[in-house]
C-alpha positions, 0 to 999 in steps of 0.5 A: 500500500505504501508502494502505490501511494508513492509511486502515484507521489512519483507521477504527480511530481513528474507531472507538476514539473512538466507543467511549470517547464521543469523538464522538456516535452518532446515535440509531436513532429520528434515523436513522429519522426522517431516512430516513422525512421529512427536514427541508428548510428551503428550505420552513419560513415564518415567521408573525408574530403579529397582535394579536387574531388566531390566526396560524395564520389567516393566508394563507400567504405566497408561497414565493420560495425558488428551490426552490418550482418545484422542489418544484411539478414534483416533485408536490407538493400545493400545501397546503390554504388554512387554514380560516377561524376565526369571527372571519374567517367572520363578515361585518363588520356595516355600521352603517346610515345614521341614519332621516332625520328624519321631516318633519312632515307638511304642515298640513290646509288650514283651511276659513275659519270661516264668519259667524255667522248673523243672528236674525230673531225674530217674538214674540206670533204670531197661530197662524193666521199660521204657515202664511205666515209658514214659506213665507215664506223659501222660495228663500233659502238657509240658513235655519232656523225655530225656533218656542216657544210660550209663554202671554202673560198678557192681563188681571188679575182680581182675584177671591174664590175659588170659595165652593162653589155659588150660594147661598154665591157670592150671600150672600158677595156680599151681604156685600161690598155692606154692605162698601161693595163695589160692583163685584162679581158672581158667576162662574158660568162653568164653569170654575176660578173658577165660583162665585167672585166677580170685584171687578175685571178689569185691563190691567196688573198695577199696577191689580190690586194697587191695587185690592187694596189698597182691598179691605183698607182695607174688611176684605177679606182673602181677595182674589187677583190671576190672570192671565188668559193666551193662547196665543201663539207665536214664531218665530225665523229664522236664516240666513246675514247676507247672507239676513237683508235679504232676508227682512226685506224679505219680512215687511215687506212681507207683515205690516207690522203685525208687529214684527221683532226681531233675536236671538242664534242 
């Protein structure tokens, strides 16, 4: 009997001190809360913060409380894996090994320069010779022809130009043996000089100008010196120094009275 009055004493106490403000009274939204999702400590974790990195990124830790067995046997849904924040999504870029340097390409094998070739040349040619003188180095190899024609003054004349017909031709003529003028006719050839009047033919340039100098002593001003030429030709051979004896040899011995001269190619 004793026990229940003071246990009723108790619950007035308790009460009294709740109503002056003596002891807190829970809220009803802390009450709610606690009944709906109660606070278990055994599974808060704590994350440390990496520098340049979102902690919330970061793998869970392995819950080694006593309690997580448990906790997995009661059937609870072990939590979803973060999701991974671009920075950990990206995959990191693997710089590439340096280009080797590129070898310098081996250098081309150089043919060696070949000999300069030899010269043969044949000057003032008869035209009639060419057709030997082509078939001449047939079966050595490497050579090549080269022929020039060219026109090769033969004589000096020393002359009068043409005085328009016979009659002017001969009285002029007449004139020049009062003059003392011996050696003079009359050309009458077709041709440039027809009606012209010859006072010498010479072998060399020389004789020609001193025999113009003896027509002014005797007053004979209008004289002049033409050169009277003939085709010739001349024919050159190259070919390698090791063909140039042979061939040679061949001329000589075929046209001994032909001159073979060496050239520049």
């Amino acid at each position: 009997m004793r026990l229940l009055i003071a246990l009723l004493l108790l619950v007035n106490a308790l009460l009294l001190a709740m109503t002056v403000g003596l002891l807190p009274r829970p809220s009803p939204e802390a009450a709610r809360a606690d009944v709906e999702q109660p606070l278990r400590p055994d599974r808060l974790r704590i994350l440390a913060a990496v520098p340049g990195h979102d902690a919330t990124n970061l793998p869970p830790q392995a819950d080694h409380s006593p309690h997580s067995a448990e906790d997995k046997a009661d059937g609870d849904a072990p939590a979803a894996p973060p999701a991974a924040s671009p920075e950990s999504s990206t995959p990191a870029v693997v710089p590439a090994p340096a280009a080797a340097a590129a070898e310098p390409a081996p250098p081309k094998p150089t043919a060696a320069a070949a000999p300069p070739l030899a010269c043969l040349r044949l000057a003032e040619l008869d035209p009639k010779l060419l057709p030997a003188l082509k078939e001449l180095p047939q079966g050595l190899p490497g050579v090549q022809i080269q022929e020039r024609k060219s026109e090769k003054p033969v004589s000096w004349r020393v002359v009068l130009p043409p005085q328009g017909s016979a009659a002017a031709a001969n009285r002029r003529l007449d004139s020049l043996h009062q003059a003392g003028v011996d050696d003079a006719f009359v050309i009458r050839d077709p041709g440039p000089l027809q009606w012209g009047i010859s006072l010498g033919l010479f072998r060399s340039p020389e004789g020609a100008e001193k025999k113009m100098a003896e027509l002014r002593t005797k007053n004979v001003k209008d004289a002049q010196i033409v050169a009277r030429t003939v085709p010739v030709i001349e024919l050159s051979y190259q070919c390698p120094p090791s063909v140039a004896g042979d061939l040679r040899r061949r001329i000589q011995a075929r046209f001994p009275q032909l001159s073979v001269d060496a050239c520049h190619p």
